[in-house]
C-alpha positions in Angstrom: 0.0 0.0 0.0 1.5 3.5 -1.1 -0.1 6.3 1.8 0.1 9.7 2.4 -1.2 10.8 6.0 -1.5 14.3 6.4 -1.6 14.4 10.5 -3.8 17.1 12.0 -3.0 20.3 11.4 -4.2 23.9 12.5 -4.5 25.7 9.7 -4.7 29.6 10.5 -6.7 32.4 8.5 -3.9 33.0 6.4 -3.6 29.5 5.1 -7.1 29.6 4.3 -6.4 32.5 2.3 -4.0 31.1 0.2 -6.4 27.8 -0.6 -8.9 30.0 -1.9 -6.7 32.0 -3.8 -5.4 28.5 -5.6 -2.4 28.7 -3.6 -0.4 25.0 -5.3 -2.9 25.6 -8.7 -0.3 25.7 -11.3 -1.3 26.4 -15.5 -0.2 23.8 -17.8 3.3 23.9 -19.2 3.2 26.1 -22.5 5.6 24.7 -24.6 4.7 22.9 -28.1 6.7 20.4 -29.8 6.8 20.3 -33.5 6.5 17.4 -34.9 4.6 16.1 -31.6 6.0 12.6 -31.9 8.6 11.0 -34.3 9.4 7.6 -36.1 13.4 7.2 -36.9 15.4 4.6 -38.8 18.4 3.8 -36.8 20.9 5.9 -38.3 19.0 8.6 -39.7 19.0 12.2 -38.3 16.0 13.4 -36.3 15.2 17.8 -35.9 12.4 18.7 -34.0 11.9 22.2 -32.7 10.6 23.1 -29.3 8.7 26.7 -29.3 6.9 28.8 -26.5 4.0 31.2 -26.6 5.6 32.8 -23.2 8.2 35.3 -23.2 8.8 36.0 -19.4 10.7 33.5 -19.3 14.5 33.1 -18.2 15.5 30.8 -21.0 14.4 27.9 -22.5 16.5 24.2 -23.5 17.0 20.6 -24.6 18.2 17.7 -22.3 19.0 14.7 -24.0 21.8 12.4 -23.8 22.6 13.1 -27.8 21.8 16.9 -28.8 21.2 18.4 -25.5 20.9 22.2 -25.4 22.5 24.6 -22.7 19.8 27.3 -21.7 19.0 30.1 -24.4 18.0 33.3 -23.0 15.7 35.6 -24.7 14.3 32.8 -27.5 11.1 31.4 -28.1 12.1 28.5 -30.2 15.0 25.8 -29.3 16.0 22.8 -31.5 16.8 19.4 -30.8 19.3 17.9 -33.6 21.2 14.6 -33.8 23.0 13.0 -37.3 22.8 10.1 -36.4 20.7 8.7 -33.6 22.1 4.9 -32.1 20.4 5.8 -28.5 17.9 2.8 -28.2 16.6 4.5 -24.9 16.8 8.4 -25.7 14.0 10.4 -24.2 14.6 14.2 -25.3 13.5 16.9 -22.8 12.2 20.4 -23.7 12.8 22.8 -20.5 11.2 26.2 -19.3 12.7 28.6 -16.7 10.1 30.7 -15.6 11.3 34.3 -14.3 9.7 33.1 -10.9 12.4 30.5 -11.0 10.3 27.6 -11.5 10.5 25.0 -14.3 8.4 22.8 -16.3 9.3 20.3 -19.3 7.8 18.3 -21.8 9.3 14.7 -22.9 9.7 14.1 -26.5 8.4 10.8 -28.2 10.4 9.3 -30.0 10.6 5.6 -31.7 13.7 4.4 -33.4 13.2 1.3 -35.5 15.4 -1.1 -37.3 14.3 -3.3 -40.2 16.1 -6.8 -39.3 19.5 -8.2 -40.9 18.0 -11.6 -42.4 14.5 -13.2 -42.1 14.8 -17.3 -43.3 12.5 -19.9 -42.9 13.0 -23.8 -41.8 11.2 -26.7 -40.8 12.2 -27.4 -37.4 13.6 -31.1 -36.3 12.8 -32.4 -39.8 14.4 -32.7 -43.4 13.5 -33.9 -46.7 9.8 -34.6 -48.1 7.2 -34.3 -45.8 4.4 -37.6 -45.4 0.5 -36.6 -45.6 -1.1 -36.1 -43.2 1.7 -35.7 -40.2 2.1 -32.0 -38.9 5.0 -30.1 -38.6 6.4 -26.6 -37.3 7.5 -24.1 -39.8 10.1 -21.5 -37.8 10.7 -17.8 -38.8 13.5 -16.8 -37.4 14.1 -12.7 -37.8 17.8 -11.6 -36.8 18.1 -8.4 -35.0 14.6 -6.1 -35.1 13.4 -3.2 -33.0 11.1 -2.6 -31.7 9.4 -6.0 -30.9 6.2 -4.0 -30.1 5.6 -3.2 -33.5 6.6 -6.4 -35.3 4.1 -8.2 -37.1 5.2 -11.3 -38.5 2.7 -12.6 -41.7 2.6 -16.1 -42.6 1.8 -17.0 -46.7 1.2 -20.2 -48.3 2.2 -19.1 -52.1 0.0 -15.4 -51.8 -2.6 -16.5 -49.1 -2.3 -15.4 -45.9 -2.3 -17.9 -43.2 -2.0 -16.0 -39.9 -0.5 -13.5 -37.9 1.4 -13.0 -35.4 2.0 -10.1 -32.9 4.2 -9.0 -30.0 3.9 -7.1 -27.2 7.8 -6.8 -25.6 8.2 -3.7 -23.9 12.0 -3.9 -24.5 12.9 -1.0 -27.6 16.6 -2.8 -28.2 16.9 -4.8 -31.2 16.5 -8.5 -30.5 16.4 -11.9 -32.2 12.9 -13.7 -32.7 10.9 -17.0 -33.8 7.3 -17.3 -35.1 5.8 -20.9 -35.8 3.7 -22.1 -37.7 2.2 -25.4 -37.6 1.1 -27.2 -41.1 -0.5 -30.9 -42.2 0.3 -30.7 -45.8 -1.9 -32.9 -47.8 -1.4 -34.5 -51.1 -2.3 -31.0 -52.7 0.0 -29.1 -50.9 3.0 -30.9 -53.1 5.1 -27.9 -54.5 3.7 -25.7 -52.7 6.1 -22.5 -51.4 5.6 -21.3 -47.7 7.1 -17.8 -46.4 7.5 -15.6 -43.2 7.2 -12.0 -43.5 8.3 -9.1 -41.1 6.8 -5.9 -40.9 7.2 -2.8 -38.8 3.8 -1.2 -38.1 5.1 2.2 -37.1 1.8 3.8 -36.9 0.8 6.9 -38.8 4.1 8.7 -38.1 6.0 5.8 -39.5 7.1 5.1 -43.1 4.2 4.2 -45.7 3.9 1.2 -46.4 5.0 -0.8 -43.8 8.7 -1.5 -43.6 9.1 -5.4 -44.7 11.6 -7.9 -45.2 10.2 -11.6 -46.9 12.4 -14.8 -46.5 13.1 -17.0 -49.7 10.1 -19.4 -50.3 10.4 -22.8 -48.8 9.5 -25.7 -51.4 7.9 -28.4 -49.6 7.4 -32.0 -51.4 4.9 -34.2 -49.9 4.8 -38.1 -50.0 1.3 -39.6 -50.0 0.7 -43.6 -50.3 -0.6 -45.2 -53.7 -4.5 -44.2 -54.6 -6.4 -45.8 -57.6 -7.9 -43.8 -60.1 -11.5 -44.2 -60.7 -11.2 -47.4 -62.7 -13.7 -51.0 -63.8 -13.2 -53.6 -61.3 -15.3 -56.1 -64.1 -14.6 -56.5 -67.6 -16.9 -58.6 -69.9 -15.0 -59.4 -73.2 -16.0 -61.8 -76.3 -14.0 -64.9 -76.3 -11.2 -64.6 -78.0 -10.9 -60.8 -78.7 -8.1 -58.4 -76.7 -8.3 -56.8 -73.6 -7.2 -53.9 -71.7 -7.3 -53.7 -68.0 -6.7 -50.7 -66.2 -4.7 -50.1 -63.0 -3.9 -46.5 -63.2 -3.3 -45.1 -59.6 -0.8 -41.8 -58.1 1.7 -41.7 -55.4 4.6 -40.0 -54.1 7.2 -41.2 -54.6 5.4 -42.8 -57.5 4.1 -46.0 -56.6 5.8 -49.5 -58.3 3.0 -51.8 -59.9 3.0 -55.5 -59.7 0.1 -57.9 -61.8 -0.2 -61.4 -60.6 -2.3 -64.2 -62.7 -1.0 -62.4 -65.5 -0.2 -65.0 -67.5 -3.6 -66.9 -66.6 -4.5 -66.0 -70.6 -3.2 -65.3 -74.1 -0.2 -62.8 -74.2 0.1 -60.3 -71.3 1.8 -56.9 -72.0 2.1 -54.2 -69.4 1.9 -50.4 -70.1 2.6 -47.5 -68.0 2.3 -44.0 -68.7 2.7 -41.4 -65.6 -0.2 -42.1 -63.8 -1.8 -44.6 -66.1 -1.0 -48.3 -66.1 -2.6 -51.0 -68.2 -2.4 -54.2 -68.7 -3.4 -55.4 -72.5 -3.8 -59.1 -72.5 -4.6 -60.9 -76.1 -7.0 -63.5 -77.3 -8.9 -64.2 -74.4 -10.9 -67.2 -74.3 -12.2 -67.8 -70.4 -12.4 -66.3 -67.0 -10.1 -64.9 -65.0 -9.4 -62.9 -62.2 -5.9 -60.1 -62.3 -4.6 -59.0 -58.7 -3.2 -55.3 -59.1 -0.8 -54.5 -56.1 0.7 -50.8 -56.2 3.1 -49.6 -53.8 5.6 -47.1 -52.5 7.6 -46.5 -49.5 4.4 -45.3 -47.5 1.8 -48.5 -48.5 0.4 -50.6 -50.6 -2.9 -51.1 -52.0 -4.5 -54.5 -54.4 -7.2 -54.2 -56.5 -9.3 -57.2 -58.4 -10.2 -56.9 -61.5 -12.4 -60.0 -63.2 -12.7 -60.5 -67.1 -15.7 -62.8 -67.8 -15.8 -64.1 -71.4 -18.9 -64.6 -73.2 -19.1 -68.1 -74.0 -21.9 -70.7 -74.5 -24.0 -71.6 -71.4 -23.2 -74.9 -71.2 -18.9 -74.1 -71.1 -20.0 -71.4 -68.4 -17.4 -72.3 -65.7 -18.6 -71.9 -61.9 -16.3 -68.9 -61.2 -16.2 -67.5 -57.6 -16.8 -69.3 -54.4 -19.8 -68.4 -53.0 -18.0 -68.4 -50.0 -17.3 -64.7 -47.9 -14.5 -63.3 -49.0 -11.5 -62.8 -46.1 -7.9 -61.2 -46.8 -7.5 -65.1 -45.9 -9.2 -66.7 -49.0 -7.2 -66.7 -51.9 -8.4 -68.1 -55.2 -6.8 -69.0 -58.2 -7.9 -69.5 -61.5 -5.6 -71.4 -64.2 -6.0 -70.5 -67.7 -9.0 -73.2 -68.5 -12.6 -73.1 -69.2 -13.0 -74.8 -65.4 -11.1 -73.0 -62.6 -10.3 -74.8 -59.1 -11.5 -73.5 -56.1 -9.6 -72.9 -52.7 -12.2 -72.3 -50.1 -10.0 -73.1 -46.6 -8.0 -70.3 -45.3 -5.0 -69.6 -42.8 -5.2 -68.4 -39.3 -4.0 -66.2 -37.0 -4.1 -66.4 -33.2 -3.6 -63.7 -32.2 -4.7 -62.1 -35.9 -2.0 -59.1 -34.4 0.5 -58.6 -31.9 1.7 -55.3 -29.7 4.9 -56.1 -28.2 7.0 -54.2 -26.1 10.7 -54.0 -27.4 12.9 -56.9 -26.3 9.8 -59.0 -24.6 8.5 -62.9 -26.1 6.0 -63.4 -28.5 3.9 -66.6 -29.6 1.5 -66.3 -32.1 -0.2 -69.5 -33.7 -1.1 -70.1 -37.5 -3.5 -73.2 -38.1 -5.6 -73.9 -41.1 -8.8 -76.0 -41.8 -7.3 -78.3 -44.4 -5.6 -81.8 -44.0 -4.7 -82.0 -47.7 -1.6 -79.8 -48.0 2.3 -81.1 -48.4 3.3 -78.9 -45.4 3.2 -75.4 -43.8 5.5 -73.0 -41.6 6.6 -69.8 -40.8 9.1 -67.1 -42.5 11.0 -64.5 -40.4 14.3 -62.9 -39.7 13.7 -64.0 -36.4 11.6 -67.3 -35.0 11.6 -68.9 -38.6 10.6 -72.4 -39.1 11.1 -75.3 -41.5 8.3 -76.4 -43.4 6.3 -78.9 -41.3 4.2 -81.8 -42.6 1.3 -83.5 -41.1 0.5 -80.6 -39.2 -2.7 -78.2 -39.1 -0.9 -75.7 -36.4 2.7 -74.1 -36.3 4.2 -71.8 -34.0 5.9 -68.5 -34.5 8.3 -68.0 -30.9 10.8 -65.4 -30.1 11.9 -64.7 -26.9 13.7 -61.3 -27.6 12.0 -59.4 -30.1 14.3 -56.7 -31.4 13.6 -56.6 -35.2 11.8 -53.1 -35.9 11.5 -54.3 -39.6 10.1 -57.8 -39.2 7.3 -59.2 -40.9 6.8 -63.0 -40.4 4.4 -65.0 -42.8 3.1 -68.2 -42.5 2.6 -70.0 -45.0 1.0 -73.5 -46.8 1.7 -75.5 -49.6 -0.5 -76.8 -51.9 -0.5 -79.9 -53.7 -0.6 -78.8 -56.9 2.5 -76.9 -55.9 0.6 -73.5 -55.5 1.4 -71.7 -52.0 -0.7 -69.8 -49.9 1.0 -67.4 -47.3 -0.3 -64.6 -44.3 1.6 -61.6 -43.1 1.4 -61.2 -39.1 0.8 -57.6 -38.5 3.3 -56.6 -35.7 4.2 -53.7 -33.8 7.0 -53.0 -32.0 6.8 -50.5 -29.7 9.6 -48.8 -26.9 8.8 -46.3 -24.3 10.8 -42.6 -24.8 14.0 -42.5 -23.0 12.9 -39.1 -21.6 10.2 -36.4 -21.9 11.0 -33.1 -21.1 10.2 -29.6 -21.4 11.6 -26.0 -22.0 11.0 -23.0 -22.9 12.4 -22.1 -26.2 15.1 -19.3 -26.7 13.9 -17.8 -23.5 15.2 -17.9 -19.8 14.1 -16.1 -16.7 10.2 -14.7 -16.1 8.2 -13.8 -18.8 6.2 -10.5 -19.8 2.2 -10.8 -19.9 0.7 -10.6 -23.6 4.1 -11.9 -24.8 4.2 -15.0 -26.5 6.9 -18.1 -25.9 7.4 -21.7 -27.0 7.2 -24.2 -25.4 9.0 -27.1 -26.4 8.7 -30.8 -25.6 11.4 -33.0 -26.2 10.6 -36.8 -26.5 14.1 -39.2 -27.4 13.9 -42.3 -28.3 10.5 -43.7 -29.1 8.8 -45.9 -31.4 6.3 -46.0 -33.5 5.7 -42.6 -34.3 2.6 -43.0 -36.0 0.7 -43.7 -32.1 2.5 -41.4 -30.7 0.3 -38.6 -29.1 1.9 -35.5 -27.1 -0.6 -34.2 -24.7 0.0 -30.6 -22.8 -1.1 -29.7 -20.0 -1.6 -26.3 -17.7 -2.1 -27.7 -14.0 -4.5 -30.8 -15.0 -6.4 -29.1 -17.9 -5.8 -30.6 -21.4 -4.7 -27.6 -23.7 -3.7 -29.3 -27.0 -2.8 -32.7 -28.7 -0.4 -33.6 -31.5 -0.5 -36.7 -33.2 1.9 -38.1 -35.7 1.6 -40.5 -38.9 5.5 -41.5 -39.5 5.4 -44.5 -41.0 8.6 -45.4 -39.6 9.2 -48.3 -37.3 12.3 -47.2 -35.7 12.9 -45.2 -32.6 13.4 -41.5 -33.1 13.5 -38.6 -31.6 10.4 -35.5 -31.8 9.6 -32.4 -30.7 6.6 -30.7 -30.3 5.8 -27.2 -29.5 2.7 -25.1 -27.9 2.9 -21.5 -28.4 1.5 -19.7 -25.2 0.6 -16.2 -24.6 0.6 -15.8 -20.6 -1.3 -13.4 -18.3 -1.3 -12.6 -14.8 -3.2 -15.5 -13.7 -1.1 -17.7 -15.3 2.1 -16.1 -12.8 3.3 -19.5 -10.6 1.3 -21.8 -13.1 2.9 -25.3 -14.2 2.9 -26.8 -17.8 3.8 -30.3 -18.5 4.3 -32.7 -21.9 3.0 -36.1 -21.8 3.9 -38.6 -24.3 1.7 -41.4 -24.9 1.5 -44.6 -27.1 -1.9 -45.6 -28.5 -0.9 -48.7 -30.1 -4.8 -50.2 -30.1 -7.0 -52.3 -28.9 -4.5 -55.1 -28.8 -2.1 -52.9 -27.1 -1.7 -52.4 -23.6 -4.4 -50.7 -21.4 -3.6 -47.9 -19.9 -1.8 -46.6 -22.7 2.4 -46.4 -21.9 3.0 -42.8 -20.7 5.7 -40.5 -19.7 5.4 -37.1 -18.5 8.2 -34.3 -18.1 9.0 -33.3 -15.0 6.2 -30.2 -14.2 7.8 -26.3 -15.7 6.7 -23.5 -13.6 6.3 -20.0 -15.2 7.1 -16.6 -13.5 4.8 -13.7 -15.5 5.9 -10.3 -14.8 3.0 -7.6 -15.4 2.9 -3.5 -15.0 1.5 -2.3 -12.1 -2.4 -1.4 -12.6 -4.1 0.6 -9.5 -6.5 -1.0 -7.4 -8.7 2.6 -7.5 -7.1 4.1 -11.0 -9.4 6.9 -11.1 -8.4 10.7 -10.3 -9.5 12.0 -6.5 -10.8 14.7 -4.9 -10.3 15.7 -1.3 -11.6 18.2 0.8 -9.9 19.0 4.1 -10.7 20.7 6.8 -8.7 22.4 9.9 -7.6 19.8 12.0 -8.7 16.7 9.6 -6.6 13.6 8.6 -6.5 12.8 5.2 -5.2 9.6 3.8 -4.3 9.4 0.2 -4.2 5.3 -0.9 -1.8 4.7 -4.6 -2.3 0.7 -3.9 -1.1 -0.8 -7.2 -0.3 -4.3 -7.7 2.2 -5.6 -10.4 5.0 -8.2 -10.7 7.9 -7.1 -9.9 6.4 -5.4 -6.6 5.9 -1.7 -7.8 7.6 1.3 -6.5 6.1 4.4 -5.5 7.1 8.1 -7.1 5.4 11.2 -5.2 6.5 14.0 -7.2 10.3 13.8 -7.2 10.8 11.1 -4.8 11.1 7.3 -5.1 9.6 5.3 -2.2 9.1 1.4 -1.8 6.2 2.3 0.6 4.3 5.2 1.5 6.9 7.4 3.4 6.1 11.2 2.7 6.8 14.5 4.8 3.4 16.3 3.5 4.4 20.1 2.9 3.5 23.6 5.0 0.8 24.1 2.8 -1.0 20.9 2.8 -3.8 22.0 -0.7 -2.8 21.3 -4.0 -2.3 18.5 -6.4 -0.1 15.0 -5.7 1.1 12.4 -8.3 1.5 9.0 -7.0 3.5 7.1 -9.9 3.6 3.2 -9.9 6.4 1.7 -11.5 8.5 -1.5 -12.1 10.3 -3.0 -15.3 7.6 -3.8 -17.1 5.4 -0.5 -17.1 4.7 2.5 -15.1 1.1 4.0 -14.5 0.3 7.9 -12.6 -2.7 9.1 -10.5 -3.5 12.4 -9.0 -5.1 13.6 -6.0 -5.9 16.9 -5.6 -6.7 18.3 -2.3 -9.0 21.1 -1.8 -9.7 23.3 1.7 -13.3 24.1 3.0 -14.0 27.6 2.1 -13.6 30.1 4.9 -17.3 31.2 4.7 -18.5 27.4 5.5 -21.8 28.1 6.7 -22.6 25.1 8.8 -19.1 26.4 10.6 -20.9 30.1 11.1 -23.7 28.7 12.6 -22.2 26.1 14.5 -19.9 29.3 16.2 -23.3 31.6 16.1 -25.0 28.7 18.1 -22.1 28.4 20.5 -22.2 31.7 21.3 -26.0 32.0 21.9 -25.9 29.3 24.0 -22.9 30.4 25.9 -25.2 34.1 26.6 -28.3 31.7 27.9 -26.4 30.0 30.5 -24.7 33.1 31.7 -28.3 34.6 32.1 -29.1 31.9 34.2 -26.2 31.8 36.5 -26.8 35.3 36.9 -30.4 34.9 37.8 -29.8 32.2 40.3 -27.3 33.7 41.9 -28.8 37.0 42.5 -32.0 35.2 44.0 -30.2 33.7 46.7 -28.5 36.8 47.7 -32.2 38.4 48.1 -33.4 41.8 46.5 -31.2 44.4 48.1 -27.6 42.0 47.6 -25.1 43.7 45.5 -23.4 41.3 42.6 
């Protein structure tokens, strides 16, 4: 609390006098500035003159640590000059001597600005083509700007804007800073060309247009798996005549294409053309079914297509099981007029495994059919021979380390065909450590300004179900999922841009990573969380009562006037000329006039007046309350008098 007590005084008729004369009233300070306010490129010179309507004056001057003046006597206009102005913090003074002796001054506005050295843009923690669908953090970096108050950093995906960002730093030095920008490119995105941009808005006193410097445009390529074009899936030919079966699908990196039963009829002959692949088979006399299987480094995808040939009804061939179709059934169809069916199918028990990196694994294969010249398991790891006689093997390993494997079981027929099933496996490994900072930024931070946060996750696999949860106390603020197709442990980072108040001053954020690997995988998901960061939020002081008072005093009264502020750091106290960390203050002899109670810290400083005023001599309620005493003081007199002369009796002399 920030007091002054003005104890009781006894304020005589001369005093009272003075009040209602306007004894501490003081007019405004009449000098003018011209321009009012000024916007400089570091460098540059600055002139601004400083002139006076008064001349009874004593002289008149500039103090400034650059340019300063001496005092100029009999002049109505001084002039503040600097060449070239490098003072980050100057605050020019125009001064007036007063032929009473007094003085009065008026601080020059001035904002010095410099455009910044370089402005690039990156993708941070990541290289190379980007994969559908996964988000990642573009990062602006802008070398050496000033202010940061008047930065506006402009995001553009070839000419569209995608957001904005502003600050609100109180510092006027130049400085080094990062926007971000999160993205999930999708397949249309490929080519595209991202850039930062950073403008000084100056305001209306600063250069039109805006001061700007663009980065070079960053080229992104995305990666997207296979996709089929719109395409037949059934073909109905004339026995005998040619065919042409279409397979066209896109990818990036383009997708490799693979036909199997291709050589079920007549002469097979592949095309492919960018996007466009065909498959031109001639002389086709009977059913047949084609598997298409496209694929690239980020999946693969099959697609049937069935050619029926119109033949007579009675050399109609029974062509599909009427059976359900599974990813388990697999039919072939030889190049005659009367296919063989395969209706039994291989499997899996479990159908998928989740294993944790370096545990055991068993999974079963079995299969319905007794007819069969042996089955068994392929692997890098837990391979088995082929086994006869047998309707169940077993795929064992007691140390699963292979990010990469893929193990298939597999049957063989006895007309030599073979029949296999990939075991879908994922191999998963808790992060080394989670952790979190705050990026390029140490110490408290400044309310309305906006930070990182960055959460640093090594060593974890798979990406793809990873999910990075952050957290303010125990309220959820933002998730970040991921779609890496790669098996192997890495390390990520994500980021949460925060923009902190005073409320949020002693608040703690955490990461948390946390593997959703499925139903099959373990429940609750594997989680680790950072250790918890606690922010410091410094704020300018604001008053508890901001508006201007009025006091009136009267002889002997006890006035209190209360400049509470809060603010982080605690605010000191300015009365007048005088700094105080509490409310310490010797009122003067004449108690009436006006008081400025300034609250300051590092971050801001706010003012507040108070002006007190005395009761006017002629109060009436105080004439009438000394009338009334004094009537009443002439009754009782009467009285005494009265009394007293009755008990001395008639003749008694008083």
């Amino acid at each position: 609390m920030c007091e002054i007590i003005f104890s009781r005084i006894f304020l005589g008729f001369h005093v009272l006098l003075l009040w209602m004369a306007g004894g501490l009233a003081h007019a405004a300070c009449p000098l003018e500035l011209n321009p009012p306010r000024l916007v400089v490129r570091y460098g540059d010179s600055v002139s601004v003159n400083c002139s006076t309507s008064s001349t009874d004056h004593e002289g008149m001057g500039w103090e400034a640590t650059f340019g300063g003046t001496s005092l100029e006597q009999d002049v109505i206009v001084v002039t503040w000059t600097v060449k070239n102005l490098t003072d980050w913090t100057i605050q020019p003074k125009c001064y007036i001597t007063s032929a009473d002796g007094k003085q009065c001054l008026e601080t020059f506005p001035v904002i010095l600005y410099k455009i910044p050295d370089r402005v690039s843009i990156s993708v941070l923690s990541h290289s190379g083509p980007m994969v559908e669908g996964t988000q990642y953090q573009l990062q602006c970096d802008i070398q050496n700007i000033a202010p940061l108050q008047n930065l506006v950093v402009k995001w553009y995906k070839g000419n569209e804007l995608l957001d904005n960002v502003t600050y609100s730093n109180v510092s006027k030095r130049p400085e080094d800073v990062s926007a971000t920008l999160m993205i999930s490119p999708s397949r249309d995105d490929d080519g595209d060309q991202y850039r930062c941009r950073a403008e000084l808005d100056l305001g209306p006193e600063g250069p039109q247009p805006h001061p700007t410097v663009t980065s070079e445009p960053l080229n992104i390529t995305v990666h997207y798996a296979p996709e089929f074009l719109p395409g037949n899936d059934t073909v109905e030919v004339s026995a005998g005549s040619d065919v042409s079966l279409d397979c066209s699908a896109e990818g990036n990196p383009p997708p490799e294409l693979k036909w199997t039963n291709n050589t079920a009829e007549g002469n097979a002959n592949e095309i492919t053309v960018g996007r466009l692949r065909t498959l031109n088979i001639s002389r086709v006399t009977a059913n047949a079914t084609y598997n298409c299987i496209v694929t690239n480094s980020l999946g693969s995808i099959t697609k049937q297509i069935h050619v029926l040939v119109d033949v007579p009804p009675q050399q109609h061939p029974t062509m599909f099981s009427t059976a359900p179709s599974t990813p388990e059934t697999m039919t072939t169809l030889p190049g005659t007029a009367k296919p063989k069916l395969v209706t039994f199918s291989l499997e899996l028990n479990p159908p998928r495994v989740v294993v944790r990196y370096g545990d055991s694994v068993s999974v079963n294969c079995s299969t319905s059919s007794t007819d069969h010249e042996g089955m068994g398991w392929e692997a890098t790891f837990g391979g088995t021979s082929l086994e006869q006689d047998v309707n169940v093997v077993t795929w064992t390993v007691y140390n699963l380390t292979d990010w990469t494997i893929e193990p298939k079981c597999y049957i063989n027929l006895i007309d030599g065909e073979q029949l296999s099933i990939v075991l879908p496996v994922i191999l998963y490994k808790t992060p080394d450590s989670v952790s979190i900072s705050v990026l390029r930024h140490s110490g408290p931070m400044v309310e309305g300004t906006q930070y990182q946060l960055q959460c640093d996750i090594q060593n974890i696999a798979p990406l793809q179900n990873l999910v990075v949860k952050w957290y303010k106390g125990n309220e959820l603020l933002d998730n970040v999922t991921y779609s890496n197709v790669s098996k192997r442990p890495e390390d990520v980072s994500a980021t949460l841009m925060i923009s902190p108040s005073r409320d949020d001053d002693g608040d703690q954020y955490r990461c948390r990573a946390e593997l959703d690997l499925g139903p099959e995988g373990p429940q609750p998901h594997p989680t680790v969380t950072s250790e918890p960061l606690s922010i410091t939020v410094h704020y300018p002081p604001t008053f508890s009562r901001p508006e201007a008072e009025n006091l009136d005093i009267r002889v002997g009264e006890e006035i209190t006037l209360n400049c509470t502020a809060t603010g982080r750091p605690t605010p000191l106290y300015r009365w007048q000329s005088s700094d105080f960390q509490e409310a310490l203050f010797t009122p003067p002899s004449e108690v009436p006039g006006t008081y400025t109670c300034t609250a300051y810290n590092q971050i801001g400083k706010i003012s507040k007046t108070f002006t007190v005023n005395p009761k006017p001599k002629g109060d009436r309620t105080t004439f009438w309350v000394i009338i009334g005493s004094g009537l009443g003081l002439a009754i009782v007199v009467v009285i005494v008098y009265a009394i007293v002369k009755y008990r001395a009796g008639p003749n008694s002399i008083i």
